[in-house]
TORSE-242414 format. One line per field, with one value per residue (C-alpha): z, x negated, y; residue in one letter. Coordinates in steps of 0.05 Angstrom, whole numbers, padded with zeros to 5 digits. Layout:
<rs>
pz [Z  ...]
px [X  ...]
py [Y  ...]
residu [a  ...]
</rs>
This chain:
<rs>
pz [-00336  -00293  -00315  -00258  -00288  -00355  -00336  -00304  -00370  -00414  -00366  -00351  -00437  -00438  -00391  -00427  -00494  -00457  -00469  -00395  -00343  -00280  -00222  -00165  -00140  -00077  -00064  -00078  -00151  -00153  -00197  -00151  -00193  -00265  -00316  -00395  -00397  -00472  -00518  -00475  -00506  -00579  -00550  -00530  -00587  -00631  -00579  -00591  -00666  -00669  -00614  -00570  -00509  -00504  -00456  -00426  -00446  -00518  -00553  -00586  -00553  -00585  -00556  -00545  -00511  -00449  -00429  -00383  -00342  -00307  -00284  -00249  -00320  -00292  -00320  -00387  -00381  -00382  -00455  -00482  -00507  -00487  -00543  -00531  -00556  -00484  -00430  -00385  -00346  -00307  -00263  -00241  -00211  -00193  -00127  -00127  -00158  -00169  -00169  -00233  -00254  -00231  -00257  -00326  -00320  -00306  -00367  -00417  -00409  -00393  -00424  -00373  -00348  -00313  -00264  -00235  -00182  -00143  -00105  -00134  -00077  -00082  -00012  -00024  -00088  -00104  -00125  -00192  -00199  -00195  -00259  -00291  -00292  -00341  -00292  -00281  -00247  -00196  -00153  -00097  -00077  -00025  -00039  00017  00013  00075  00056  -00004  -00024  -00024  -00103  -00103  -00104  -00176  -00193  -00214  -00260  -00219  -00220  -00179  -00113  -00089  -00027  -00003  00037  00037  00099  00093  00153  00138  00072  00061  00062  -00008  -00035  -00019  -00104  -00127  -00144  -00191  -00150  -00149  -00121  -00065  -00019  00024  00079  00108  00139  00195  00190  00261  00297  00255  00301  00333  00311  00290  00235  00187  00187  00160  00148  00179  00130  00149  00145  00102  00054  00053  00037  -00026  -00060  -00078  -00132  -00090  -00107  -00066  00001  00044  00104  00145  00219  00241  00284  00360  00370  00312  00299  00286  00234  00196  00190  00161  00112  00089  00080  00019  -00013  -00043  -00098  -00056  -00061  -00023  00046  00101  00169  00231  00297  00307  00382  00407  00411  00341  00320  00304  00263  00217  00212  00184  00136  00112  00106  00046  00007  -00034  -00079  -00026  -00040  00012  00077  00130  00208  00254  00328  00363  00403  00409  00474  00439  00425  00351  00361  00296  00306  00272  00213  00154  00091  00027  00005  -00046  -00002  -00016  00030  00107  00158  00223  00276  00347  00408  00380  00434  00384  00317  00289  00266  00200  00181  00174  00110  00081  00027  -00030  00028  -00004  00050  00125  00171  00242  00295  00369  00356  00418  00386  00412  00379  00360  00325  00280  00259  00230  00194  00173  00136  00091  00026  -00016  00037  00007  00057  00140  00178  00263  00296  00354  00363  00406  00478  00481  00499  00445  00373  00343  00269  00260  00197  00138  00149  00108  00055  00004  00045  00011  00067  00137  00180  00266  00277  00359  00392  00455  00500  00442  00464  00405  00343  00331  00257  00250  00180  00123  00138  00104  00041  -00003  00045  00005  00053  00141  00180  00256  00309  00357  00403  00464  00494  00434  00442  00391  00318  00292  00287  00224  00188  00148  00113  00068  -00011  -00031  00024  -00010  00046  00109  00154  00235  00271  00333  00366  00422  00411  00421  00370  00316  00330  00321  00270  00228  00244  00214  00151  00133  00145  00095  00045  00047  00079]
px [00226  00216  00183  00130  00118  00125  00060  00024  00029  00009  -00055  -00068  -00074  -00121  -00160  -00166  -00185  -00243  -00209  -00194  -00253  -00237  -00278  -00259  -00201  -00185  -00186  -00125  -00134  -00105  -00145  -00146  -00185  -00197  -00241  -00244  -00311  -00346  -00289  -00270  -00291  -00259  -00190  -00196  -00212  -00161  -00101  -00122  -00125  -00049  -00032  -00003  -00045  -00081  -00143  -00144  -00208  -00195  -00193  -00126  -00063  -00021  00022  00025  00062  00012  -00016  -00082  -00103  -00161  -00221  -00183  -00144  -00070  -00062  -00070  00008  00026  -00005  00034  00106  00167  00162  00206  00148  00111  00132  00078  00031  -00025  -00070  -00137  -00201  -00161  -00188  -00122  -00052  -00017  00060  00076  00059  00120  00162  00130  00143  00225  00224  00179  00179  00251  00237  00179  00194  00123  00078  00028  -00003  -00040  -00095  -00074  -00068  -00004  00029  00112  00147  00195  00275  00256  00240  00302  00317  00267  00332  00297  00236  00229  00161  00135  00078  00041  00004  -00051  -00036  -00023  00057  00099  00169  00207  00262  00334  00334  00301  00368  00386  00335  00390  00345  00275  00245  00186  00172  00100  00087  00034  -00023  00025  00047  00117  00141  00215  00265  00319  00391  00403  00344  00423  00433  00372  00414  00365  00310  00266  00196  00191  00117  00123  00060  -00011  -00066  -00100  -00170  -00170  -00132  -00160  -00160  -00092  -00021  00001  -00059  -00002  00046  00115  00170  00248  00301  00373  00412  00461  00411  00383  00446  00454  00396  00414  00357  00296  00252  00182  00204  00143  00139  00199  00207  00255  00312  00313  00382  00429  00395  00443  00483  00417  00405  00474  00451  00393  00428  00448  00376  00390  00340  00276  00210  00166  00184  00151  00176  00137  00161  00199  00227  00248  00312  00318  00286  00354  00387  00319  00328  00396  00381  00321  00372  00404  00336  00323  00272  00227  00146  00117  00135  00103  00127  00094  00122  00122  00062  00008  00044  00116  00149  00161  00232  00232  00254  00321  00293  00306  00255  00251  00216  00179  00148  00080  00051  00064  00034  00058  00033  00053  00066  00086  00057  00087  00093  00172  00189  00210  00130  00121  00162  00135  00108  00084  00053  -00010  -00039  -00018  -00046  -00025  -00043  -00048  -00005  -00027  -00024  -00052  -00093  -00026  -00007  -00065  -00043  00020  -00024  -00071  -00015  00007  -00010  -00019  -00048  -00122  -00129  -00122  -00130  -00131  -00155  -00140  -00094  -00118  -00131  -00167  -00238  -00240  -00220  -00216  -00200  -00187  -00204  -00167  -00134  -00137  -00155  -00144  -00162  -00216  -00219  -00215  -00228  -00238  -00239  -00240  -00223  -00261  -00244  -00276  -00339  -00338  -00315  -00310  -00312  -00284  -00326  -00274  -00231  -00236  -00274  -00253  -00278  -00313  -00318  -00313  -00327  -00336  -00334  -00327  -00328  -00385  -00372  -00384  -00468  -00470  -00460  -00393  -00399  -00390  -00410  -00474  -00415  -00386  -00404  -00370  -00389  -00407  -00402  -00421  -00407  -00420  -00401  -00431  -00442  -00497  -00565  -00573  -00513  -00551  -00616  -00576  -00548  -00612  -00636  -00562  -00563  -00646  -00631  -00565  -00608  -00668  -00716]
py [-00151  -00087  -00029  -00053  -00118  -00088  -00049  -00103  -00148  -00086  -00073  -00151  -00150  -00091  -00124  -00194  -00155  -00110  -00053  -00043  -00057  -00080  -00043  -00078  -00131  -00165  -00235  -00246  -00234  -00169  -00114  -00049  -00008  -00002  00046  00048  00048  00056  00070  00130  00190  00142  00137  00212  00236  00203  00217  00298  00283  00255  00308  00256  00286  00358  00380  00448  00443  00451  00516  00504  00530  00480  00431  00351  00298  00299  00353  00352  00412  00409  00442  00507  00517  00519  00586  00563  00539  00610  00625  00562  00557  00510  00450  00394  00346  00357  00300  00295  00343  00318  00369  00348  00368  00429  00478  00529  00535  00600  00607  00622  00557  00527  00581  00571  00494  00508  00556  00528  00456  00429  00367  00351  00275  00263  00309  00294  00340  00290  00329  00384  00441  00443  00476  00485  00462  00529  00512  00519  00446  00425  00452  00405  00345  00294  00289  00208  00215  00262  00253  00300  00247  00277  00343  00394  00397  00402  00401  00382  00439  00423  00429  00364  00331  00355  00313  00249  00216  00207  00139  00154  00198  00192  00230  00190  00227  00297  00336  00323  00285  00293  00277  00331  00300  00324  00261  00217  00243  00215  00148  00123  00124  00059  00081  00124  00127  00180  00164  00183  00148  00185  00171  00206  00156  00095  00039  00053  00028  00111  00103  00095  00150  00145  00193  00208  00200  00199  00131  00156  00174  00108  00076  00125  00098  00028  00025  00036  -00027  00000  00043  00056  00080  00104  00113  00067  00114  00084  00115  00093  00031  -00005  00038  00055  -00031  -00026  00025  -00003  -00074  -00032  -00028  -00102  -00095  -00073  -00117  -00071  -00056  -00005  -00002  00050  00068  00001  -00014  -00073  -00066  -00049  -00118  -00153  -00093  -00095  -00168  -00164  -00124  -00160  -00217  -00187  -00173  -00229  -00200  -00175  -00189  -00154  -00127  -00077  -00075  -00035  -00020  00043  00032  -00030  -00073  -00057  -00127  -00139  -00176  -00211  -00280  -00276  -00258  -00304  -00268  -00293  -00351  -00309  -00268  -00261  -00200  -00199  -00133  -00145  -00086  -00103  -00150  -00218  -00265  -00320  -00337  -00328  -00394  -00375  -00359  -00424  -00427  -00377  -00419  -00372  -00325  -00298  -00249  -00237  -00187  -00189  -00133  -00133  -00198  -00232  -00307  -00362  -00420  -00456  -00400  -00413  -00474  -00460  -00411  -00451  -00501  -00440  -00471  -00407  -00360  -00328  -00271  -00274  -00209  -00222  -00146  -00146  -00204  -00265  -00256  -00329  -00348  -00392  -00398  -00471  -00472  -00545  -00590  -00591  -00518  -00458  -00500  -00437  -00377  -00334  -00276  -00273  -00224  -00229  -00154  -00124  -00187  -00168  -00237  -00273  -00317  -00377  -00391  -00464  -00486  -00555  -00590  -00590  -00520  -00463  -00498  -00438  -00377  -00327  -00267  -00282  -00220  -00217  -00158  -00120  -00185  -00161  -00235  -00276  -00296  -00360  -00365  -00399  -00469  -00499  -00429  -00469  -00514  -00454  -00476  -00418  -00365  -00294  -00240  -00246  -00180  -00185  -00114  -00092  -00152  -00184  -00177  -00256  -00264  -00234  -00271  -00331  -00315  -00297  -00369  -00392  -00352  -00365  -00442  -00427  -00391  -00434  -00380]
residu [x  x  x  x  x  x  x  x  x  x  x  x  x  x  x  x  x  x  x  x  x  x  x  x  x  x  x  x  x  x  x  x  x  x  x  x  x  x  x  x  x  x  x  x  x  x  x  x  x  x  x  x  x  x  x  x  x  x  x  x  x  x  x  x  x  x  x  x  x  x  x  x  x  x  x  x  x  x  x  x  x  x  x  x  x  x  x  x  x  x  x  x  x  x  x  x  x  x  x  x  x  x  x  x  x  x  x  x  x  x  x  x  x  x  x  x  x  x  x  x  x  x  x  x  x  x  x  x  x  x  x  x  x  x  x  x  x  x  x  x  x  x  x  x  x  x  x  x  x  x  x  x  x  x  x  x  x  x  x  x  x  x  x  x  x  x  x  x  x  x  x  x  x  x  x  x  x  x  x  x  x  x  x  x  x  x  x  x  x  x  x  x  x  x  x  x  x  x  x  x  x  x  x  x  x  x  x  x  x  x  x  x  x  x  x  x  x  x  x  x  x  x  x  x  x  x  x  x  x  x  x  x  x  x  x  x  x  x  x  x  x  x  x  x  x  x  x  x  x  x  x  x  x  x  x  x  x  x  x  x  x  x  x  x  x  x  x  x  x  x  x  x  x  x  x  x  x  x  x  x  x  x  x  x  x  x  x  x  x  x  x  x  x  x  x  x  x  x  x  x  x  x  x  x  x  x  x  x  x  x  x  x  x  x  x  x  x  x  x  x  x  x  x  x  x  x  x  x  x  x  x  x  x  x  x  x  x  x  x  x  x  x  x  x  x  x  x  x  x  x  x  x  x  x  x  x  x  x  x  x  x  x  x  x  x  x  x  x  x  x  x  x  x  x  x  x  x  x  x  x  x  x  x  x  x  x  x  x  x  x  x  x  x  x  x  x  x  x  x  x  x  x  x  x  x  x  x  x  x  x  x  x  x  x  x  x  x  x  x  x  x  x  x  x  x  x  x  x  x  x  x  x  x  x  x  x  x]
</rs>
């Protein structure tokens, strides 16, 4: 197995023995969030009493195999010695960072193979770590960085790059050493420009660089290059092992080179495509994806279903925006034997939306969001017998509750968003008649 699915096992054990609570998952199974709830302070205790892991919090200036500095403590590195025993350093709850931090992590720690400075506020990472060369983990996950130095290349045996929610909008050439790298999420989501296709921001990487790193598994998100298309396709043909793919910024003229490389991924599980801008046509027929693929994001003009969708039969969850897709689109959807969650925002331009009997006959979640030429949702009896969760809105036109809505046995959520005033008195009467009151 992976070291992923290594990890899930471990945690899906810890769950079935209690040890691990699960705070949340989403409806296709997946736990999102977990907690060790009332064993915590236990398993705290007894990692400081075999020195495996060390608080800044604690009065001892010891060392351990994971160190954790919180609570503004950073400069508690600089009273602690190098000791080859120390492999991890996490910083939390942390408001600044001073400088010599870093040089005291080069010096003192050489054996470091994990950081983690997520939202840490952490601005520039100095030279200096790229003396740290058994680092396998390094994350600056939301933390205020802009650029990564060029020293970053020394960094030959680093499994993980998380950049997710940073500054940095470019990857220096010098990430083409990193040959062992499997996880790299380099990404933000502007909150500012939410309901528009730039919501998720990637990076630029060079194409060469891309066909260096032959281990990536999980590569999310980079801007696909509109001039050199078709050389950086040929690059990233290389990437043969990835199961996690994140595309921005696609054009259409692009389409075909993405296709061929997605043709040589065999292992891929999920896959993100978002075009350049909202009425940009995602040219995506010629691609032939995996039969495992379980996680589809499509972002952009389709005005069709490709073809190939509809063998897509271990597809688990498919999100399609400003798709444009008419009601036979939803059929071939709606014969997807595995599928459990449906996203549509923004997507059908039709007055009407029929979802016929015996379709979706797994779907747990689907959402209608901002389909403004929306006036009725028709409901046939016998679809969507496993929905759990159906939300509806923005749609101004739509006036009458869906049809069929007072069938769901399994129905749990209900959300309606900023909809007509006579939709939501009808909709009262619908869910009172549902409940019984």
């Amino acid at each position: 197995m992976t070291l992923e699915e290594t990890a899930k096992t471990n945690l899906t054990r810890l769950i079935n023995r209690s040890l691990v609570q699960v705070e949340w998952s989403d409806s296709t199974g997946r736990a999102r969030s977990c907690r060790v709830h009332l064993i915590h302070v236990v398993l705290i205790s007894k990692l400081e009493e075999l020195n495996l892991i060390q608080s800044s919090q604690t009065s001892s200036i010891g060392t351990a195999r994971y160190l954790w500095i919180d609570n503004n403590r950073a400069h508690d590195l600089s009273r602690r010695n190098g000791d080859f025993r120390t492999h991890s350093i996490i910083f939390s709850n942390l408001q600044e960072l001073h400088d010599p931090v870093f040089e005291r992590l080069s010096l003192n720690f050489k054996l470091l193979r994990e950081i983690d400075f997520e939202n840490a506020p952490v601005e520039y990472l100095p030279e200096e770590i790229g003396n740290l060369w058994y680092l396998r983990y390094l994350s600056l996950r939301h933390s205020k960085i802009k650029m990564l130095p060029k020293s970053i290349g020394k960094l030959h045996n680093l499994l993980t790059l998380d950049l997710k929610g940073s500054f940095v909008v470019e990857i220096p050439y010098e990430i083409r050493y990193m040959c062992k790298l499997q996880y790299f999420v380099a990404y933000i989501v502007d909150l500012f420009n939410h309901y528009t296709i730039d919501s998720d921001q990637g990076v630029k990487i060079n194409g060469r660089v891309i066909g260096s790193l032959e281990s990536l598994k999980k590569l999310c998100y980079l801007d696909f290059p509109s001039q050199n298309g078709e050389h950086f396709g040929r690059e990233l043909r290389r990437s043969k092992r990835l199961r996690n793919l994140g595309i921005t910024k696609l054009k259409s003229n692009c389409g075909e080179a993405l296709c061929g490389a997605i043709k040589q991924m065999p292992n891929l599980y999920a896959l993100n495509i978002s075009a350049v801008k909202e009425n940009e046509v995602l040219e995506l027929e010629s691609m032939s994806p995996p039969p495992s693929l379980h996680r589809l994001r499509l972002h952009g003009q389709l005005m069709m279903l490709p073809g190939w969708i509809a063998e897509l039969e271990n597809l688990v969850k498919i999100s399609l925006h400003w798709s444009s897709i008419s009601n036979d689109s939803l059929k071939i959807l709606g014969d997807l034997p595995k599928l459990l969650e449906f996203w549509l925002y923004e997507g059908y331009n039709g007055v009407e939306l029929h979802l016929e009997q015996g379709k979706f006959k797994n779907l747990k979640h689907l959402a209608l969001r901002r389909l403004y030429k929306l006036e009725k949702v028709v409901i046939d009896g016998g679809s969507l017998p496993c929905l759990e969760t159906l939300e509806i809105g923005p749609s101004p036109l739509m006036k009458e509750a869906p049809t069929g809505i007072g069938s769901f046995e399994c129905l749990k959520n209900l959300g309606f968003y900023n909809l007509p005033k006579k939709f939501a008195k009808k909709i009262l009467q619908v869910t009172a008649w549902i409940t019984g009151n």
